[in-house]
Structure formats: structure tokens, C-alpha cells
C-alpha positions as a Markdown table, in Angstrom:
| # | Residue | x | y | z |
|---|---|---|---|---|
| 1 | Unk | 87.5 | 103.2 | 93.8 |
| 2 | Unk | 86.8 | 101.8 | 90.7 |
| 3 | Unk | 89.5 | 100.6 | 88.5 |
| 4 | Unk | 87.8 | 102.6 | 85.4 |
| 5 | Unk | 88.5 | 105.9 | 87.2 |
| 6 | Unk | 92.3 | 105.2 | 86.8 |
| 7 | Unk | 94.3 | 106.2 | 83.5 |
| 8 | Unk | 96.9 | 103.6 | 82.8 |
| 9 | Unk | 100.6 | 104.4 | 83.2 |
| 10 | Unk | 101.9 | 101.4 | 82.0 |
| 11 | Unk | 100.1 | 98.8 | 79.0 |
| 12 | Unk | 102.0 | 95.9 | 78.4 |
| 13 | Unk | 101.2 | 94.2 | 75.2 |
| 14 | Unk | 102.0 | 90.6 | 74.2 |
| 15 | Unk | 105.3 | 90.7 | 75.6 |
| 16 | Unk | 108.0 | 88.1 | 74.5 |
| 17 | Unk | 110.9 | 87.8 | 75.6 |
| 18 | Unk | 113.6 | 84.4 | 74.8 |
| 19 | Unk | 117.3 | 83.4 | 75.5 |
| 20 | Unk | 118.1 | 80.9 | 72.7 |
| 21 | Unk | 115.1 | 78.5 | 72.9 |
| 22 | Unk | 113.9 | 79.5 | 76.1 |
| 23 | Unk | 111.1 | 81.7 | 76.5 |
| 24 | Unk | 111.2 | 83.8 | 80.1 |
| 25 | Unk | 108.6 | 86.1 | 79.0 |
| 26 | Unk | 105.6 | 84.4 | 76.7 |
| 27 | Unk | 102.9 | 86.6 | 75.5 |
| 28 | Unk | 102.3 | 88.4 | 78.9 |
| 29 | Unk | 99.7 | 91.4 | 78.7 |
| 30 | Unk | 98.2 | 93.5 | 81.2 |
| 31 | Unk | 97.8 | 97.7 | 82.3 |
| 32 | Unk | 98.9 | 99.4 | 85.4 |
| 33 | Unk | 96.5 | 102.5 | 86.4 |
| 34 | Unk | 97.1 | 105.4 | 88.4 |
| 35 | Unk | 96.4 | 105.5 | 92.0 |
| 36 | Unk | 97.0 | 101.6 | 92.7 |
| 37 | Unk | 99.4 | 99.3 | 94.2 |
| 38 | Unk | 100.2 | 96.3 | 91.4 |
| 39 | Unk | 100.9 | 93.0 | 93.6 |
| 40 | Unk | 103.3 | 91.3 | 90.3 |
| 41 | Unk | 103.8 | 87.8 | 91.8 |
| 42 | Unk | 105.4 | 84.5 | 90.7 |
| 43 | Unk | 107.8 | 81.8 | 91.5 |
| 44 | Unk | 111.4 | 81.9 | 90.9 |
| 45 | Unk | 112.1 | 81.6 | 87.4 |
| 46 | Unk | 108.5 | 82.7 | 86.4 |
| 47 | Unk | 109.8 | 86.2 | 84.5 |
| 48 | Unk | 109.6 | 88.6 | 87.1 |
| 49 | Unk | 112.1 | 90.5 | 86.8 |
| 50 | Unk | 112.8 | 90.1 | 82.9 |
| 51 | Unk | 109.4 | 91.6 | 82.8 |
| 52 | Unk | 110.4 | 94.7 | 84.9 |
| 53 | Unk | 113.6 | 95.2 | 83.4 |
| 54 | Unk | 111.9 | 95.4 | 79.9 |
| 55 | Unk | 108.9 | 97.9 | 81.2 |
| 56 | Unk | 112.4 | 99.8 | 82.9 |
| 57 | Unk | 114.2 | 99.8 | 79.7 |
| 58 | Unk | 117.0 | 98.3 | 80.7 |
| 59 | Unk | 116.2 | 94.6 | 78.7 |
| 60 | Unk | 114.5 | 95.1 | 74.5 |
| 61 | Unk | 111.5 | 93.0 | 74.5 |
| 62 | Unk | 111.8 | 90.2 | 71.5 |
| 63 | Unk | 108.4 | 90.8 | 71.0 |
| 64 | Unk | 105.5 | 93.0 | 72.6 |
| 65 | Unk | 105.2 | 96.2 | 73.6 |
| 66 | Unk | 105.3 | 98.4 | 77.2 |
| 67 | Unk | 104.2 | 101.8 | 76.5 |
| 68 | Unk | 104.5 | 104.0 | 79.8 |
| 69 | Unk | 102.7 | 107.1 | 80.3 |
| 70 | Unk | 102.2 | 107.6 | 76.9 |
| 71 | Unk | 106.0 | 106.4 | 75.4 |
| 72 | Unk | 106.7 | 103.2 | 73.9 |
| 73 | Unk | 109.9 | 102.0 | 76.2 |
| 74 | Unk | 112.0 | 100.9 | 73.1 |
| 75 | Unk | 111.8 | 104.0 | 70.8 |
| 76 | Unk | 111.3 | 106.8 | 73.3 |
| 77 | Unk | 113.6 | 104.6 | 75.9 |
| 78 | Unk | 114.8 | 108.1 | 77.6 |
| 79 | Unk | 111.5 | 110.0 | 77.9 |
| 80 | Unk | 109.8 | 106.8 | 79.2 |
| 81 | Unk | 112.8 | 105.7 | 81.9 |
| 82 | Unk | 112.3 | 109.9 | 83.3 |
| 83 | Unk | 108.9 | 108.7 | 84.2 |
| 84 | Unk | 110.1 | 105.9 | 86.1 |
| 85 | Unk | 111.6 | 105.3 | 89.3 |
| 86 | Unk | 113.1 | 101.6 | 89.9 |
| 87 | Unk | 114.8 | 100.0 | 93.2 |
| 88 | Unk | 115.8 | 96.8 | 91.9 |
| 89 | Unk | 116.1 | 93.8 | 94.2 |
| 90 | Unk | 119.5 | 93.7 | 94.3 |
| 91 | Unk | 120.3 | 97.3 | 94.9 |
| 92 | Unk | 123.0 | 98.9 | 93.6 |
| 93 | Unk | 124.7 | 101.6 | 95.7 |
| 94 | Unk | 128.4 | 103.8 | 96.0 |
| 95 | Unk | 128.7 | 102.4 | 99.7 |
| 96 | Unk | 131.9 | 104.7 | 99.8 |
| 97 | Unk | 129.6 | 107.4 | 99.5 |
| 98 | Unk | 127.3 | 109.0 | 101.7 |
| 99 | Unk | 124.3 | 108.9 | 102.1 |
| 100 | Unk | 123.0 | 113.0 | 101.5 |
| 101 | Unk | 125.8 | 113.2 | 99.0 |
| 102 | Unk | 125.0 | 110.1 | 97.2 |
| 103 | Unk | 121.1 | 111.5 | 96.7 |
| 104 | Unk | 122.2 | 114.5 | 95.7 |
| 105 | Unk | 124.3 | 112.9 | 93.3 |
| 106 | Unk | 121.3 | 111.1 | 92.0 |
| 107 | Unk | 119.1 | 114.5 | 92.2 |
| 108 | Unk | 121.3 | 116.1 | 89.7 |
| 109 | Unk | 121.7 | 113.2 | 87.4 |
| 110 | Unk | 117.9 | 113.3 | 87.3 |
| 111 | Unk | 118.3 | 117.2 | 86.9 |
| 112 | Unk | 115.7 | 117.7 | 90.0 |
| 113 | Unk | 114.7 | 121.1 | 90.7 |
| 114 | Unk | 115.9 | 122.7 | 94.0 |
| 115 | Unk | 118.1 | 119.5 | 94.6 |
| 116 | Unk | 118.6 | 120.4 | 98.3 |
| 117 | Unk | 114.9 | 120.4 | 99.6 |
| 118 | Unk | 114.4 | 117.0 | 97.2 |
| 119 | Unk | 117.0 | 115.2 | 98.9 |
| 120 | Unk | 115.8 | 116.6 | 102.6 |
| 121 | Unk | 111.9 | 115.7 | 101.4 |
| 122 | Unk | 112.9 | 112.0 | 100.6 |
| 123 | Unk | 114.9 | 111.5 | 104.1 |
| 124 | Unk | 112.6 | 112.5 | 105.2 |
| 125 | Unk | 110.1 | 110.5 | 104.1 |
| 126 | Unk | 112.6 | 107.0 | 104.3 |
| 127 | Unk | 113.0 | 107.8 | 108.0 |
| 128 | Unk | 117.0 | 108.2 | 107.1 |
| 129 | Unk | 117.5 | 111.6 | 108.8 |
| 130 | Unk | 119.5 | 110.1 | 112.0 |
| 131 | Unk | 121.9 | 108.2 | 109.1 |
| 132 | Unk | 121.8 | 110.9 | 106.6 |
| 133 | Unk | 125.7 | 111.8 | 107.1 |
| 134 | Unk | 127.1 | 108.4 | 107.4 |
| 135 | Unk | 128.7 | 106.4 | 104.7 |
| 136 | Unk | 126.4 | 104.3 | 102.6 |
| 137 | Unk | 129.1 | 100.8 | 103.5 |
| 138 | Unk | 128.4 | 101.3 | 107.1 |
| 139 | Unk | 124.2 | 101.7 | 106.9 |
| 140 | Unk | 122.7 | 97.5 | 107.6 |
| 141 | Unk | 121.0 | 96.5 | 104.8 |
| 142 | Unk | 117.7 | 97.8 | 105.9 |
| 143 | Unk | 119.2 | 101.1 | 105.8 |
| 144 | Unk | 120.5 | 100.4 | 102.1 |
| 145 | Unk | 116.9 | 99.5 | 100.9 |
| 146 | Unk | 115.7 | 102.8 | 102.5 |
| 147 | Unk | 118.3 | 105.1 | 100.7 |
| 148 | Unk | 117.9 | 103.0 | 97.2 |
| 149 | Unk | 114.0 | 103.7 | 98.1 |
| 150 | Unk | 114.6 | 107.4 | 98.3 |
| 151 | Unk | 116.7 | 107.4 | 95.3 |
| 152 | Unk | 114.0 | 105.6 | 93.5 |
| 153 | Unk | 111.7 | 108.9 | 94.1 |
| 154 | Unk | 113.9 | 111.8 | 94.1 |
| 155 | Unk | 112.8 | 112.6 | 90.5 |
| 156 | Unk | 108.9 | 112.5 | 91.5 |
| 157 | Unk | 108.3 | 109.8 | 89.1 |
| 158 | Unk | 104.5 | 108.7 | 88.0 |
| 159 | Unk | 105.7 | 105.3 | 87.9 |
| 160 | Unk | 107.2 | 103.3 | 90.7 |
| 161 | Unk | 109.1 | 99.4 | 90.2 |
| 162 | Unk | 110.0 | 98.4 | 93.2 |
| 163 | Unk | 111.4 | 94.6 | 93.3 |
| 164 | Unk | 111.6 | 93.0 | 97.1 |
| 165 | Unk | 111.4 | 96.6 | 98.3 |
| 166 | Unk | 111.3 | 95.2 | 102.1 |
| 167 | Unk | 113.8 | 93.0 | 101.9 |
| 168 | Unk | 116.2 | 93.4 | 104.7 |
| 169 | Unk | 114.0 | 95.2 | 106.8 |
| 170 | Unk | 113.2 | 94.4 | 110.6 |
| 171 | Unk | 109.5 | 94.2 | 111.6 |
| 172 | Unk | 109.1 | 97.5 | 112.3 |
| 173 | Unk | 110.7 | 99.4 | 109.4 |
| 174 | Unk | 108.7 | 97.1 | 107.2 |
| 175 | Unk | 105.3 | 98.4 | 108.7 |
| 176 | Unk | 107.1 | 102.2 | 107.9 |
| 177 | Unk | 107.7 | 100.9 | 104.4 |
| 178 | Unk | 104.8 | 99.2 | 104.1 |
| 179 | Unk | 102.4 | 102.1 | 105.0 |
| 180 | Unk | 105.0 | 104.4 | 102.3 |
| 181 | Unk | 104.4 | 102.7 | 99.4 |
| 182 | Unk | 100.0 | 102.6 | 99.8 |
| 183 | Unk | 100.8 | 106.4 | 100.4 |
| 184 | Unk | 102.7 | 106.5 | 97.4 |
| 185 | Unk | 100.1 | 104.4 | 95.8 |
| 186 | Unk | 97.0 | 107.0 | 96.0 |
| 187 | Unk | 98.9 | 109.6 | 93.5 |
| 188 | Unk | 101.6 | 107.1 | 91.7 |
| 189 | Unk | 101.2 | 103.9 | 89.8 |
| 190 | Unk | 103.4 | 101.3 | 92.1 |
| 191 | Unk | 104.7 | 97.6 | 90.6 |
| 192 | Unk | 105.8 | 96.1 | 93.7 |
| 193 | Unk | 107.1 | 92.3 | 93.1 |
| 194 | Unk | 108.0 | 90.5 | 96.3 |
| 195 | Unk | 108.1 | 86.7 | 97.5 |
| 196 | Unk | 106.1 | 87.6 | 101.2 |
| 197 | Unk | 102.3 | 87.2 | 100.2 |
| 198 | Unk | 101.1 | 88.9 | 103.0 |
| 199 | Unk | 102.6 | 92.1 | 102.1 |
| 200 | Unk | 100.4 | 91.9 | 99.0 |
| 201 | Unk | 97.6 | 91.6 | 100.9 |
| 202 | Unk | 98.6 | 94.3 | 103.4 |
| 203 | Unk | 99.8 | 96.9 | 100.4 |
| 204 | Unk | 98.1 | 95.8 | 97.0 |
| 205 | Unk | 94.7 | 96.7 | 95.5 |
| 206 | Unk | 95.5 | 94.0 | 92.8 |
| 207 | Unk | 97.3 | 91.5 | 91.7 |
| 208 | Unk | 99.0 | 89.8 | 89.1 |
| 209 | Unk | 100.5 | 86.3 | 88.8 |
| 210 | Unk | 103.1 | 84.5 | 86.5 |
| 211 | Unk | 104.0 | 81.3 | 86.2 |
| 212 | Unk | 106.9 | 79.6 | 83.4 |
| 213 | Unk | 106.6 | 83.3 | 81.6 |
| 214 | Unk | 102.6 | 83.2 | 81.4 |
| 215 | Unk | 99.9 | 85.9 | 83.2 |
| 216 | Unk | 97.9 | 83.2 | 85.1 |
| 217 | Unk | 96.0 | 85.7 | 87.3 |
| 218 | Unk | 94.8 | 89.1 | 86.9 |
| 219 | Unk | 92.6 | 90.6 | 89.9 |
| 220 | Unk | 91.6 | 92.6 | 92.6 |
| 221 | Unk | 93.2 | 91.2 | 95.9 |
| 222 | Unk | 89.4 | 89.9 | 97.0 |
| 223 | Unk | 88.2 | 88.9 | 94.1 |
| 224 | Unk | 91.4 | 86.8 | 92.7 |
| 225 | Unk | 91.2 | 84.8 | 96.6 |
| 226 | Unk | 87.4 | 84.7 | 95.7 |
| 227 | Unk | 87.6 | 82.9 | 92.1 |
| 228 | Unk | 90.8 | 81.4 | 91.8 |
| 229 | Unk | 90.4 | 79.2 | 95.2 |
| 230 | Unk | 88.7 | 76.8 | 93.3 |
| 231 | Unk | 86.5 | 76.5 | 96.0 |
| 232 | Unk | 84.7 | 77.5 | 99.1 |
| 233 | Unk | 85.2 | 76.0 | 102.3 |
| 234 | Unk | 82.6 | 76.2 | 105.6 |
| 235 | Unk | 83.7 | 75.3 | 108.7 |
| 236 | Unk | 80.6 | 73.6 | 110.9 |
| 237 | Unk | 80.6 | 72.6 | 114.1 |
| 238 | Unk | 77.2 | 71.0 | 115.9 |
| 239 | Unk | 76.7 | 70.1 | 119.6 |
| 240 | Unk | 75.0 | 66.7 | 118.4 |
| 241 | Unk | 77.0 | 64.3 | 116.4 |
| 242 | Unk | 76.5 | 64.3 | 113.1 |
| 243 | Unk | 77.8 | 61.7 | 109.9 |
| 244 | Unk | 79.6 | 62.6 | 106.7 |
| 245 | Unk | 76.9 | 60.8 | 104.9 |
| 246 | Unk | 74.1 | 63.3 | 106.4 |
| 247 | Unk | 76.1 | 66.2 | 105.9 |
| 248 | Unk | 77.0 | 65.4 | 101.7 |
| 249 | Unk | 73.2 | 65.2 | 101.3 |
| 250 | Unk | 72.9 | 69.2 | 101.7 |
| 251 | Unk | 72.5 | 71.1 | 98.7 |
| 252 | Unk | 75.5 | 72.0 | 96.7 |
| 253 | Unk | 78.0 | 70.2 | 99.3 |
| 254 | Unk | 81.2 | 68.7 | 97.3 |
| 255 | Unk | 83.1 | 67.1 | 99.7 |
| 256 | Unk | 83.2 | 66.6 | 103.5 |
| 257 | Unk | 86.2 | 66.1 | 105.8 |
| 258 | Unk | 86.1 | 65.8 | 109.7 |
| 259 | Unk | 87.7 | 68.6 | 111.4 |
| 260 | Unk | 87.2 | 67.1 | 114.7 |
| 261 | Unk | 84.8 | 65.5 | 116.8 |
| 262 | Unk | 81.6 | 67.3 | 115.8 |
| 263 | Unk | 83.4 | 69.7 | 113.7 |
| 264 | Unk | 83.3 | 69.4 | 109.7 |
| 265 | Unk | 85.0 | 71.5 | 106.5 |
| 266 | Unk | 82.0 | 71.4 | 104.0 |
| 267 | Unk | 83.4 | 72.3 | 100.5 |
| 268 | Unk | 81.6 | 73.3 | 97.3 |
| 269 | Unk | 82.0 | 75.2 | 94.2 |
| 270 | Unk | 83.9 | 78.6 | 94.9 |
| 271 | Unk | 80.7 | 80.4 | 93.7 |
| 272 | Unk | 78.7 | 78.8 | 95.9 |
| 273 | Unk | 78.2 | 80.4 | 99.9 |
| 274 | Unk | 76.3 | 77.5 | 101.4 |
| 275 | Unk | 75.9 | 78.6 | 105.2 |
| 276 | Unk | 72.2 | 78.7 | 104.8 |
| 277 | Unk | 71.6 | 75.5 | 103.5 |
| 278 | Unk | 73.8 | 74.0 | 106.4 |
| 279 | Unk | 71.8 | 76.6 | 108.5 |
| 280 | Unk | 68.4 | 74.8 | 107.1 |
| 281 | Unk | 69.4 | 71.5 | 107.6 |
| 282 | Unk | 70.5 | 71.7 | 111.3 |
| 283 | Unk | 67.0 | 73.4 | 111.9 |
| 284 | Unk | 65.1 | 70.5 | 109.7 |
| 285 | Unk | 67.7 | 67.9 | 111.6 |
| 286 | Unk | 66.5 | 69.9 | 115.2 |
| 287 | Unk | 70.4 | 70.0 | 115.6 |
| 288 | Unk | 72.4 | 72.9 | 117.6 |
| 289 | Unk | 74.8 | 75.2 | 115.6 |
| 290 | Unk | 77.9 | 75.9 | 117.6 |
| 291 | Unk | 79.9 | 77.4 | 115.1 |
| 292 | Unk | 79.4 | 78.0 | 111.1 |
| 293 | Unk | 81.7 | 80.3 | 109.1 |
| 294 | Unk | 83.5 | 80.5 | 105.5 |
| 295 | Unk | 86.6 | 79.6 | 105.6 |
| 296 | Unk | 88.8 | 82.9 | 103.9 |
| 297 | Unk | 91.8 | 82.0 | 101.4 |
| 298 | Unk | 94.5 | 84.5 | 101.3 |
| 299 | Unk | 96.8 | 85.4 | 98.5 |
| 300 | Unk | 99.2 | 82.5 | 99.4 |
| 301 | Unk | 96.6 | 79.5 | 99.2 |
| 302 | Unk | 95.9 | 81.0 | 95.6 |
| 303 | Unk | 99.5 | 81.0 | 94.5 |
| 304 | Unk | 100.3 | 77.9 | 95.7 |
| 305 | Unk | 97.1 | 76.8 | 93.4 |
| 306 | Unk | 98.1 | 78.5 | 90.4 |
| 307 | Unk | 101.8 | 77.7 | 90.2 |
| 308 | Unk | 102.0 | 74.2 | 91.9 |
């Protein structure tokens, strides 16, 4: 779907944000739409979660705006935070509580309408019905990120922060997770901010990167591992030998390294796809093709480019 269909939830506008002379937050800007999943990515340090505890309310920019569904965050700070629903990365529970009372707690700080089928709905959902009457101290921390999950939507929020939402999680409950939040995704704005790259590929439709407080990538999952690889890489493999020296005379070839005995990684600009010029040259060169593909860079090859 195209991103124009969306209306934005969230517009974040030259945000600053310093401690003394240090600036965590410098000048970042970018929307969040309805009916996506918002990869927000960086390394430690980079402004994360300064920048999702300003869009949440609970940090004043120094500078900038963050304006969600229609409320700036810093003069309507209430009406903007009901539109929200946060699970921060370190979670914060009542572990002497339990775990139906402790949402319906939650339910009725949020004033949720018919509080009891809420709570039941987002058990539901969270797969917590089997722990749903045992103390919130005795769940593993798995369990915990489920029940901070649930709290984060009792209140049917347009706008979902979650920060390392799958942290904790065996393999399994993170595929249940996982497959929750694109759900959530097609009718809710979702800001998920997590250190595994593969789940942004797995859950995302786009993503953002930061690096020492600055945006330095704004994209669609395919398209940021598209333009911000730098490159693209071909991997060739002939049944007849072949040099280096033949092989950098093809047309818009950068570099060539040896992958193996008659295999080669041919690299050249990243908007260049050069498979049929290596396809010509084998047939003007009479030579076999055994194997010729582009070489795909995932979400991780780009981050490491981008905040090496």
C-alpha cells in the first residue's frame, strides 16, 4: 500500500533535545502513518529512547515539536498521552499484583469501557489466559513483557511505542509476538525500537535509523537495503576458469574479489543490476554459467554501514 494512503499519527519536527552540552536528540524529523509498523533503529547511545520518551510525554523536548494525532505532546500533554499506548524497555510492573487485577487496575486508570471484557480481550490476545490468576513476581520475564504488552493496549490506543517489545521471549512466543504487532499494525500506527534486525525485517514496513542523535535513514524496508548498501554485489560462478583482469573489463564492474576457485563477487554501483552484462560476456567469452545471482543486503549490513 502506498505510504500516501496513510494519515500520520505522529510528526516529529526538528526535535532537540540536550543534557548540559550534550546533544542526545539533534534536529531529528520524520512522520509515523496509520496502518504501518515504524522499524526506529540505532546504536546505544544514538537517542532512541530520549526520542520516545519525548513523542510519550514523559521527557519536554529542548527544541522541536511531536504532534500526535492531531495534539502537540507539550501543551496538550494529557489528550495526546490517551492516544498512546507505551511498553517501555524496561517494564515497569506491581509484581505483588496479579496479573487480571493488575490490568484491571490499568483499565480503570485509563477509564476503559466495560473494563471486564477489555482485560479478557487483551489476555486474550497476549496468550496470558493459563497465567491470568497468578502473581505478576512469579510470571518469567517473557510472561512480564506479555502482560506490560496488554497493558500497553487496554485503552485501544491509535498509537503504539513499544521499546525491545520481545525481549525475554523464547523462540516461540516471539513468532506469537511478532505476528501481534503486524496485526496491530494494519489498524494502529506501531514505533517498535529493538536491537535484533531481523525482527525489523520480519515485522516493519519501514524504517528509521539514528546515529549520535541524527536521522541517517528514512525508508521502506526494501528500498533503505536497496540504496543505502552502497553497492550491489553479484555472485558468479563459471565452469571454465576465468581471471580478475577479464572479469573488471565488463561494463559497470567496480571491484572483483575471488570467492573460490571459479567463483567471483562482482561489485558495482548500488543502482546498477549487472547480471546481463556478466550474462553477455560469458556468451561473447563461449564460457558456461553455473551460477549468477545478486547478492541481497539485509537490514543489518545497512546499519552496520550507516553507524560504523
Amino acid at each position: 500500500m502506498s505510504p500516501s494512503v496513510f494519515s500520520v499519527s505522529v510528526k516529529v519536527s526538528e526535535l532537540v533535545k540536550t543534557y548540559e552540552s550534550q546533544r542526545a536528540v539533534d534536529g531529528i524529523s520524520f512522520e509515523a502513518r496509520k496502518g504501518e509498523v515504524l522499524g526506529f533503529l540505532g546504536p546505544n547511545g544514538a537517542g532512541k529512547t530520549t526520542t520516545m520518551k519525548i513523542i510519550t510525554g514523559y521527557l519536554p523536548p529542548t527544541e522541536g515539536r511531536v504532534n500526535v494525532c492531531g495534539f502537540d505532546v507539550t501543551t496538550d500533554t494529557m489528550a495526546a498521552r490517551a492516544r498512546i499506548g507505551y511498553l517501555p524497555e524496561h517494564n515497569p510492573l506491581y509484581k505483588e499484583m496479579y496479573v487480571r487485577e493488575y490490568l484491571t487496575f490499568t483499565a480503570g486508570l485509563h477509564k476503559v469501557a466495560k473494563v471486564a471484557a477489555r482485560v479478557d480481550e487483551m489476555v486474550e490476545r497476549t496468550g496470558l489466559a493459563s497465567h491470568r490468576h497468578k502473581q505478576i513476581g512469579e510470571l518469567s520475564k517473557g510472561y512480564r513483557q506479555r502482560v506490560g504488552l496488554a497493558q500497553a493496549m487496554l485503552h485501544n490506543p491509535d498509537v503504539l511505542i513499544l521499546d525491545e517489545p520481545t525481549s525475554g521471549l523464547d523462540p516461540n512466543q516471539i513468532v506469537e509476538i511478532r505476528q501481534l504487532i503486524k496485526d496491530l499494525g494494519k489498524e494502529k500506527t506501531v514505533i517498535l525500537s529493538t536491537h535484533i534486525l531481523g525482527e525489523v525485517e520480519a515485522v516493519c514496513d519501514r524504517a528509521i535509523i539514528i546515529n549520535k542523535g541524527r536521522l541517517v535513514a528514512d525508508a521502506p524496508i526494501q528500498r533503505l537495503k536497496e540504496q543505502f548498501s552502497g553497492q550491489s554485489v553479484v555472485t558468479v560462478e563459471f565452469a571454465e576458469k576465468t581471471s580478475s583482469q577479464q572479469l573488471s573489463g565488463i561494463q559497470n564492474v567496480r571491484s572483483v574479489e575471488s570467492a573460490g576457485e571459479r567463483r567471483w563477487k562482482l561489485s558495482s554501483d548500488a543502482s546498477q543490476d549487472i547480471r546481463a552484462d556478466v550474462f553477455a560476456f560469458a556468451v561473447r567469452n563461449q564460457l558456461t554459467l553455473l551460477e549468477l545471482h545478486k547478492e541481497v543486503f539485509s537490514v543489518e549490513d545497512v546499519f552496520q554501514q550507516l553507524t560504523r
